[in-house]
Structures are given as C-alpha cells and as structure tokens.
TORFIRO-377319 format. One record per residue (C-alpha): chain; x, y, z. Coordinates in steps of 0.05 Angstrom, whole numbers. Layout:
BEGIN
<mol->A&u->X&v->Y&w->Z>;
...
END
This chain:
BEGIN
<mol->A&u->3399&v->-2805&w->818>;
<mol->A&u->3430&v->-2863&w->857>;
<mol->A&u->3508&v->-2847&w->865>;
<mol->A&u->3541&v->-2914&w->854>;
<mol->A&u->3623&v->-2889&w->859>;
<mol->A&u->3689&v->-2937&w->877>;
<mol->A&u->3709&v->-2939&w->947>;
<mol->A&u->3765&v->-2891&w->933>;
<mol->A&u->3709&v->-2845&w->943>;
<mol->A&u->3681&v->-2810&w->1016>;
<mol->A&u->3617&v->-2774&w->999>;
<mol->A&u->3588&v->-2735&w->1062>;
<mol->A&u->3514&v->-2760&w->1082>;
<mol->A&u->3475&v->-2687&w->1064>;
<mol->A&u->3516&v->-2692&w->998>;
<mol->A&u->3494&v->-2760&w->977>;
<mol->A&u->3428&v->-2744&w->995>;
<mol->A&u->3415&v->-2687&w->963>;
<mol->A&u->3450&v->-2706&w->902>;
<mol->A&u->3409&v->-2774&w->905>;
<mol->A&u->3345&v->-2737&w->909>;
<mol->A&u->3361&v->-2677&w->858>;
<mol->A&u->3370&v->-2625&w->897>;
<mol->A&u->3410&v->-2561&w->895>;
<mol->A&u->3493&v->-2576&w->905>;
<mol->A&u->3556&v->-2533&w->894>;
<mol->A&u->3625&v->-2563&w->877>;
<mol->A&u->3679&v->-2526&w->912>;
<mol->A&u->3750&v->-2527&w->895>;
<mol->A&u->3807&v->-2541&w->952>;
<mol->A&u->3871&v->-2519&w->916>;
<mol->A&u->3846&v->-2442&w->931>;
<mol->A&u->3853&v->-2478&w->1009>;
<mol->A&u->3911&v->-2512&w->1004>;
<mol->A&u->3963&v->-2470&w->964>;
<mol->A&u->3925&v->-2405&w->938>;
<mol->A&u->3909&v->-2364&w->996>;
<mol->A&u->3949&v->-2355&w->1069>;
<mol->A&u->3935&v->-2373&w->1131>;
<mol->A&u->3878&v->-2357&w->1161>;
<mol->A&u->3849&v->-2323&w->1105>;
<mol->A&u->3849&v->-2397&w->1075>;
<mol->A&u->3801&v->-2421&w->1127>;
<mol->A&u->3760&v->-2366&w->1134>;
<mol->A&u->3740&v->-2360&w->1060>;
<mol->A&u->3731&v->-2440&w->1059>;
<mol->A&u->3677&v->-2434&w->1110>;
<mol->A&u->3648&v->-2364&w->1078>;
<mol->A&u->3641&v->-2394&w->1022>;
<mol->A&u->3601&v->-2455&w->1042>;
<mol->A&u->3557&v->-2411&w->1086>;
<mol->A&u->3539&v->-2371&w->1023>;
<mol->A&u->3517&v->-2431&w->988>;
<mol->A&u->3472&v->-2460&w->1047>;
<mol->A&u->3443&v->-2387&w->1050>;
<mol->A&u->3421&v->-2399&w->971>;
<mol->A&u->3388&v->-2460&w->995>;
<mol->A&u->3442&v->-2509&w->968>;
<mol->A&u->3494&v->-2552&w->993>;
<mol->A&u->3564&v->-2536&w->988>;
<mol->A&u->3609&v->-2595&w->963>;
<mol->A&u->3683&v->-2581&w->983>;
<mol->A&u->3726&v->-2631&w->937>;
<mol->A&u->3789&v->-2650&w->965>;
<mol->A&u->3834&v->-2711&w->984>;
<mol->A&u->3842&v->-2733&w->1053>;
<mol->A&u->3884&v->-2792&w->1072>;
<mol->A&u->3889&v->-2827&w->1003>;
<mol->A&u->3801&v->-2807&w->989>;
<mol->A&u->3768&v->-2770&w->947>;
<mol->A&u->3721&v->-2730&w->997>;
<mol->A&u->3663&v->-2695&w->960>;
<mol->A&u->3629&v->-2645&w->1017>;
<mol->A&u->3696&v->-2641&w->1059>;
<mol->A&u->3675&v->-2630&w->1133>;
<mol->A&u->3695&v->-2573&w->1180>;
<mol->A&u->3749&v->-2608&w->1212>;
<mol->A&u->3773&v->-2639&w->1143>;
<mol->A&u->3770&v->-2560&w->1127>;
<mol->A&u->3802&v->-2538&w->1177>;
<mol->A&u->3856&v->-2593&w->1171>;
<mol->A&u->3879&v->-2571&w->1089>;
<mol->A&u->3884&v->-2506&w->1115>;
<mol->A&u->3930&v->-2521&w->1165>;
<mol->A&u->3968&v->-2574&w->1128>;
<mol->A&u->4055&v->-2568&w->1126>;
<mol->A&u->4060&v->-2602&w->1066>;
<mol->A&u->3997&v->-2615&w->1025>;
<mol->A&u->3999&v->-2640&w->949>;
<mol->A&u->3961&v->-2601&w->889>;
<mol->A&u->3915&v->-2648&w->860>;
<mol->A&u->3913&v->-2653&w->784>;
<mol->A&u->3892&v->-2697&w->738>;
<mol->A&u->3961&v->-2721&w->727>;
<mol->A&u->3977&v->-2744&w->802>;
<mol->A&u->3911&v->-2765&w->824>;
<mol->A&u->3939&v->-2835&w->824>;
<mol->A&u->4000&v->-2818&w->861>;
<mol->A&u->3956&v->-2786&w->911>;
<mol->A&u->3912&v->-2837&w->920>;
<mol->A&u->3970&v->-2889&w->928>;
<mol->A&u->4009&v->-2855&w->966>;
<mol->A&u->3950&v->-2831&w->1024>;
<mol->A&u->3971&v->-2764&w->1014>;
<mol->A&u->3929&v->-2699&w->1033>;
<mol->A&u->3915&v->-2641&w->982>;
<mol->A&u->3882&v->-2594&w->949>;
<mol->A&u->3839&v->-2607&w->878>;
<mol->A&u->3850&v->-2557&w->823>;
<mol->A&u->3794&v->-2533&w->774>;
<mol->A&u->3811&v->-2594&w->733>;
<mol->A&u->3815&v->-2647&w->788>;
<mol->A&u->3750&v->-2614&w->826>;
<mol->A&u->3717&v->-2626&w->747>;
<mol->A&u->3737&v->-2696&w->742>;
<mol->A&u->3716&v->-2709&w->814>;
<mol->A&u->3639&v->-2670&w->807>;
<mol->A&u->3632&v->-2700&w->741>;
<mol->A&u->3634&v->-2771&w->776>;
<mol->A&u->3586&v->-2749&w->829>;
<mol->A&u->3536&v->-2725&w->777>;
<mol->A&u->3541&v->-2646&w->803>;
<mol->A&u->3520&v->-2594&w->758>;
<mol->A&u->3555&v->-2525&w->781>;
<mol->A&u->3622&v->-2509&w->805>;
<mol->A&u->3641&v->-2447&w->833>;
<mol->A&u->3718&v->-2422&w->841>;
<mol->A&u->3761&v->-2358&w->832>;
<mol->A&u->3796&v->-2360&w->763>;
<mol->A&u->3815&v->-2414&w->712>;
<mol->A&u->3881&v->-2437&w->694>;
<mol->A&u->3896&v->-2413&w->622>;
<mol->A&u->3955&v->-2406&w->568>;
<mol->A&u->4013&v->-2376&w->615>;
<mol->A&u->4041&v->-2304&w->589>;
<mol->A&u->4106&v->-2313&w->553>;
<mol->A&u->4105&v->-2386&w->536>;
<mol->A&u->4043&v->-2408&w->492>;
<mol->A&u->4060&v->-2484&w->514>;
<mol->A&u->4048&v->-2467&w->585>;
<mol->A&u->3982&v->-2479&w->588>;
<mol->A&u->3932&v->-2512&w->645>;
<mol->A&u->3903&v->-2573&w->648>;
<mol->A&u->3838&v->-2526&w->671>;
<mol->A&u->3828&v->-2512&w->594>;
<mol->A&u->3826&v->-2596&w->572>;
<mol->A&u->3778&v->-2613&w->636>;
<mol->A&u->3736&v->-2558&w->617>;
<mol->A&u->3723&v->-2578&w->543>;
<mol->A&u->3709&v->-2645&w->579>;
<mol->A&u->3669&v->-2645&w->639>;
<mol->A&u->3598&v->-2623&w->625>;
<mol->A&u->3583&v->-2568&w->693>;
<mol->A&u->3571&v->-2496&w->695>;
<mol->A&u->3635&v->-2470&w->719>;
<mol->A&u->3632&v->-2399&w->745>;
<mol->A&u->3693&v->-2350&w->757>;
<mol->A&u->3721&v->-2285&w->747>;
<mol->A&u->3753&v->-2300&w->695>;
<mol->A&u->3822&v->-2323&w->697>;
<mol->A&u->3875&v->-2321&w->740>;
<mol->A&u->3910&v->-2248&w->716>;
<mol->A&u->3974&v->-2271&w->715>;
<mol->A&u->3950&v->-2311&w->653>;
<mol->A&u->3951&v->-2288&w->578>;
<mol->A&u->3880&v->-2278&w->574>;
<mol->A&u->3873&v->-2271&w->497>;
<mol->A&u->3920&v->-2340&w->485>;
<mol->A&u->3866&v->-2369&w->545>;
<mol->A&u->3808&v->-2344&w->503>;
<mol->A&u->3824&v->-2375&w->433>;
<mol->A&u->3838&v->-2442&w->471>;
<mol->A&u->3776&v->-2440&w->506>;
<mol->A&u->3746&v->-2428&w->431>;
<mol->A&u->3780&v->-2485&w->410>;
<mol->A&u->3763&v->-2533&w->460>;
<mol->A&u->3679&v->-2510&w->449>;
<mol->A&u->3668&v->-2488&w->507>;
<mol->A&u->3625&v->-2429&w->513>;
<mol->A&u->3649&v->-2365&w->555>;
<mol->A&u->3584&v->-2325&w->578>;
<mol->A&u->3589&v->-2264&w->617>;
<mol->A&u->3538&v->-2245&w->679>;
<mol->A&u->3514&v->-2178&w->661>;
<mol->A&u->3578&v->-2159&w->631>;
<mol->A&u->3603&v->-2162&w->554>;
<mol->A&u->3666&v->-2162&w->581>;
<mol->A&u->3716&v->-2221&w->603>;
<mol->A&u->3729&v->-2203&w->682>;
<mol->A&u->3799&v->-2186&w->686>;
<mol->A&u->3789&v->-2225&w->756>;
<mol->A&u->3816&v->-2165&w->806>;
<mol->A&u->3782&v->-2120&w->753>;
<mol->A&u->3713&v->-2122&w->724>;
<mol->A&u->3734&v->-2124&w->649>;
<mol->A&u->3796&v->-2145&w->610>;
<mol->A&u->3784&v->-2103&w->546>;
<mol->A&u->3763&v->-2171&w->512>;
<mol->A&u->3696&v->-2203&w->487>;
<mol->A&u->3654&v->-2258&w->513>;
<mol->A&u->3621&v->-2299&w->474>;
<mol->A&u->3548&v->-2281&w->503>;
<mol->A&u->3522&v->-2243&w->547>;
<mol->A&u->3477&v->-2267&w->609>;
<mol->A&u->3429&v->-2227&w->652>;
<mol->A&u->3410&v->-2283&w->699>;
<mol->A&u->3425&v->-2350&w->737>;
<mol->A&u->3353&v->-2372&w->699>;
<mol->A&u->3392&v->-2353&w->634>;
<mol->A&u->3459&v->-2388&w->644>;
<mol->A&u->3414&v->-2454&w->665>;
<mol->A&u->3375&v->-2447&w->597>;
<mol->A&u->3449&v->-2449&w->562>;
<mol->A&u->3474&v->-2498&w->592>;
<mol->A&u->3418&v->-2539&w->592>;
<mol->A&u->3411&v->-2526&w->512>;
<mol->A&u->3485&v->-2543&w->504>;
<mol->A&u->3489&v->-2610&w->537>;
<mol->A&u->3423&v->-2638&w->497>;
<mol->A&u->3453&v->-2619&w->435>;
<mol->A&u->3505&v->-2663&w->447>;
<mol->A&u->3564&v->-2616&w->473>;
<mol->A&u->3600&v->-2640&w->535>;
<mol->A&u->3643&v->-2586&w->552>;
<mol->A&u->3630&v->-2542&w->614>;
<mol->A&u->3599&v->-2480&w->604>;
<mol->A&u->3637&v->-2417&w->630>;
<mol->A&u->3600&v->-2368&w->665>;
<mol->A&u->3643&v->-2303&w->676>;
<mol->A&u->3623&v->-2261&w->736>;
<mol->A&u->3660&v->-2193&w->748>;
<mol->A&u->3682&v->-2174&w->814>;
<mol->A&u->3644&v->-2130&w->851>;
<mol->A&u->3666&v->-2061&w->830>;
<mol->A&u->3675&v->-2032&w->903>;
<mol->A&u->3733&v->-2095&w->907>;
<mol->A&u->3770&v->-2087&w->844>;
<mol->A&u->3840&v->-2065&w->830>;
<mol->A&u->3847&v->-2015&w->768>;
<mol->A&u->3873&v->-2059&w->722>;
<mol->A&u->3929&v->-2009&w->702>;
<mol->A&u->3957&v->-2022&w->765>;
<mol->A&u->3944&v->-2099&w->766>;
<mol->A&u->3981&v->-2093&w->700>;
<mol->A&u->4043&v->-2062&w->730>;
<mol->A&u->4051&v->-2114&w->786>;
<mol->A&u->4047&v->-2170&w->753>;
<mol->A&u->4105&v->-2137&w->706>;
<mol->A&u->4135&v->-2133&w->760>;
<mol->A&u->4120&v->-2198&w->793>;
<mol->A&u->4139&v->-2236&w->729>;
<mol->A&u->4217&v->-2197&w->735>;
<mol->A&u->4219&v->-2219&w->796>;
<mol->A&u->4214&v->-2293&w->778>;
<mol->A&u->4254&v->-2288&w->705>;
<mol->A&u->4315&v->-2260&w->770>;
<mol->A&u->4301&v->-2316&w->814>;
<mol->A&u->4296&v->-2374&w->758>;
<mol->A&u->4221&v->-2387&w->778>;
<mol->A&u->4183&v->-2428&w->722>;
<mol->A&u->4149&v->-2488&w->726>;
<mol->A&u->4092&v->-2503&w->772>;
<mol->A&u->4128&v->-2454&w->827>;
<mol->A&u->4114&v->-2397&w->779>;
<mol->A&u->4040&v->-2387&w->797>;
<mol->A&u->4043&v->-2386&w->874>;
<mol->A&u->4101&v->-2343&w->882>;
<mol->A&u->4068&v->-2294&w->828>;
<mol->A&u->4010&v->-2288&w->866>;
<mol->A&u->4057&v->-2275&w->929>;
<mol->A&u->4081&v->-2222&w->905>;
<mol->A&u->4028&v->-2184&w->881>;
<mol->A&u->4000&v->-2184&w->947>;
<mol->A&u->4061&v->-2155&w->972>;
<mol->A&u->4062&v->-2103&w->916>;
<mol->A&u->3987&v->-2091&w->920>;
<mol->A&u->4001&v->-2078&w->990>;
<mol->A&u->3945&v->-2139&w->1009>;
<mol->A&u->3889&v->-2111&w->954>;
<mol->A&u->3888&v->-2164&w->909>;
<mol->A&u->3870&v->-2211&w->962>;
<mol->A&u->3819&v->-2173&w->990>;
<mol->A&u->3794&v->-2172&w->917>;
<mol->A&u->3802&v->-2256&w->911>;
<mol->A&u->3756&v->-2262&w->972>;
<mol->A&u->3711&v->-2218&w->946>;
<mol->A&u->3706&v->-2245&w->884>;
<mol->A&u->3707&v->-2323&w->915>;
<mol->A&u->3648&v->-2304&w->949>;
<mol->A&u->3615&v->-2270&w->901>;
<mol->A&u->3624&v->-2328&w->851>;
<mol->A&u->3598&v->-2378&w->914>;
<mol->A&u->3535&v->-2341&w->912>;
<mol->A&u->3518&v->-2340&w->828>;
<mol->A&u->3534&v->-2414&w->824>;
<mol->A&u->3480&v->-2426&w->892>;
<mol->A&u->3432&v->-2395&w->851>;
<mol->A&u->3447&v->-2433&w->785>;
<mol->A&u->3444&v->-2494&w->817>;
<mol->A&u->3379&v->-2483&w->843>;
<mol->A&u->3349&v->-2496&w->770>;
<mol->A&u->3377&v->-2551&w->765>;
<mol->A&u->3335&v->-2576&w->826>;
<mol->A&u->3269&v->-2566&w->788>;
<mol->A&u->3230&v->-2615&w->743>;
<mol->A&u->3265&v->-2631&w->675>;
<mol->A&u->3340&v->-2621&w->700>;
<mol->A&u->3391&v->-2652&w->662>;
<mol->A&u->3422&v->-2716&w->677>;
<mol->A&u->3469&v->-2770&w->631>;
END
C-alpha cells in the first residue's frame, strides 16, 4: 500500500515502511500521555507500551501532534517531550484545525487517533477505555462513540472509562453498528474490574477470531470499528464495589466544586487515585499494557495474504 497523505502529515520511516509493505502496525493513542496519566508514570507506560508491541513482532505507531503535525510513530524524544509538556492541547476531532493552525502540541483522543490511523491505512488500535455517554447527563456523550461507528479498525480496550454510564455507552455503541466482542469474557470489562454485570455482543477466544470478525464485517460493507473488549488481568483489578463507591464519591466532589464540562473527566480520574489510594492506576497500566499486547497480536493477521484493504 503506497501511503500518499498531505504534508500536514510526519510519518516515521519504519512506519511508512511497514505500512507500505503490509506489515504488522499498532496505532497508539497520546491523550493517555498527555492528560490521562502523571508524571513519570506517563512516560514510562508510553515506552512499555511500544516495547510490548515490537516484542509481538509489530510496530508501534504513537499518534500525536507535534509543532502544528500530525506524527504517526511519534519518536522517543517526541515521547518524551508530550510527557513533559506545561501546557499541551487534547486533540479531537473538533480542534484538529485549530491545532494544526495554531502549531500547537497535544495529545490525540480515541477519536482523533481513529481519524488519524484511518488516513494511514492502519488496521488495529490499542488504548485503555473509550469515551461513552457520561453518568447523569445522557447528552454528554464522546466523540469516541461517532469515530468509532466511522473509522473501520479493530479497536481494543477494557472497556470504558468507569466513570462512564456503561449501559447508556452500550445502546449507543448498538446504535452506531458497531460490534462489541469480548476476549474470553461474556462480560463488558468494567475497565479496573474484569466484568461490568453487562453483555457483549459476542464472545471471542482468540486474536485469529477477532481478525475473522473484523475482516467479515468490513467486506460486508460495514465501516465501523470493531470493539474488542479485553478484561484486566484479574491479579490488577479493583473490586468493582469499591470502584463503585469512589467514583460516587468522586462525582460529589465535582457536583461541590462546579466541575462539568471537559474538566470533569481528568479531575475524576484524580481523584479516584487519591481515594483508591494509587490502585486504579496501577490497574490502568496494567490494563494499557495488557491491551498493547492483544492488539500486537491482532495485527499480525492482518500482515498475512488476503488482508483487508479499501
């Protein structure tokens, strides 16, 4: 596949190459970078992350924008400088334009990182959890859910973010078409827990299987992604009892402080570290990692004879 892309876009030379000749690559989100984790944990995990993909036999592809570019396989000093960045923006598909003008620095979302892999022609795209229908307010709800009934990759996660009304997230996700498969689980991850209490569509018992699907979905003529759901690992999860209770309390906390808006998320997630006494991000790594590794081995199928391509 010869990647023919504006000049708005920076695509790293093992990238291009591999991608040009059909072989294994990852899309990696830089929002998780940029505004999701803290310092050095944000670093650390960046570089984890594309080490587990390399180990698969793939090539990570960190998305992110650097100096007014799209950058599709960020480098370790490009890393290194998100993480480190005062005052980076949060890329969505609303200011990408305003980014780009303005030579700004930031992180992509799931929906930017969608847009951006689409364009490069990658297949798989691994993160922690979507964006959903926000708890409370059922017109809160992520541009995560529109990219994904859009942009035609296997997306895999742990579900979504837990602060998130996960039944309101599932019926949108219905809605939109796109299909939410679960890796050896029947269970939607209840991302620091293994299960949610709620249904996935399918069930999945390998990285072979969730190719197959995909691959069946997009030549019928579907473009949406194709969610693959992947648990944490049990020795990392928070009992969701308890995961329930901190984000009550979490979400007090805000309504008190007049939080809403796009602050809402980052200082919920702030706070349940500090309630979880520093579990649930022990639990996002783990899971981050965990999700690097699946989507290394998906995309290796899609390196073999008779991948799809449009």
């Amino acid at each position: 596949m010869k990647l023919d892309l504006p000049d708005i876009y920076l695509v790293r030379p093992d990238v291009r190459q591999d991608l040009s000749n059909g072989q294994p690559v990852v899309a990696l989100e830089s929002a998780v970078i940029t505004h999701g984790l803290p310092r050095p944990a944000n670093l650390e995990l960046a570089l984890s992350m594309e080490a587990i993909v390399r180990g698969q036999g793939a090539i990570p592809a960190t998305i992110a924008f650097i100096d007014g570019k799209i950058v599709i396989g960020a480098s370790e000093s490009e890393l290194r400088r998100l993480a480190e960045e005062n005052n980076p923006i949060k890329i969505n598909p609303r200011n990408i334009g305003i980014a780009l003008n303005s030579g700004a620095c930031g992180g992509t979302t799931v929906a930017a990182t969608l847009m951006v892999a689409r364009a490069a022609g990658i297949k798989v795209f691994a993160t922690g959890g979507i964006g959903g229908v926000h708890r409370g307010n059922v017109f809160d709800i992520s541009a995560d859910l529109p990219a994904l009934s859009s942009n035609p990759l296997v997306v895999v996660c742990a579900g979504a973010k837990a602060i998130l009304d996960i039944p309101a997230t599932l019926e949108n996700l219905e809605t939109r078409g796109v299909p939410v498969l679960g890796f050896q689980t029947n269970e939607f991850p209840g991302f620091y827990s293994p299960g949610s209490g709620f249904k996935v569509d399918y069930r999945i018992e390998s990285a072979l299987e969730a190719f197959k699907i995909a691959s069946a979905h997009w030549r019928a003529g579907c473009r949406s992604a194709v969610l693959v759901c992947n648990p944490i690992p049990a020795e990392y999860g928070v009992d969701q009892q308890k995961i329930d209770d901190a984000i009550a309390q979490a979400v007090e906390s805000a309504n008190r402080k007049g939080i809403s808006g796009a602050a809402l998320s980052p200082f919920l997630l702030e706070e349940l570290g500090k309630i979880t006494a520093g579990k649930s991000l022990q639990a996002n790594l783990a899971l981050l990692k965990n999700n690097a590794l699946l989507a290394a081995q998906i995309a290796g199928f899609f390196a073999k004879p008779g991948q799809i391509s449009f």
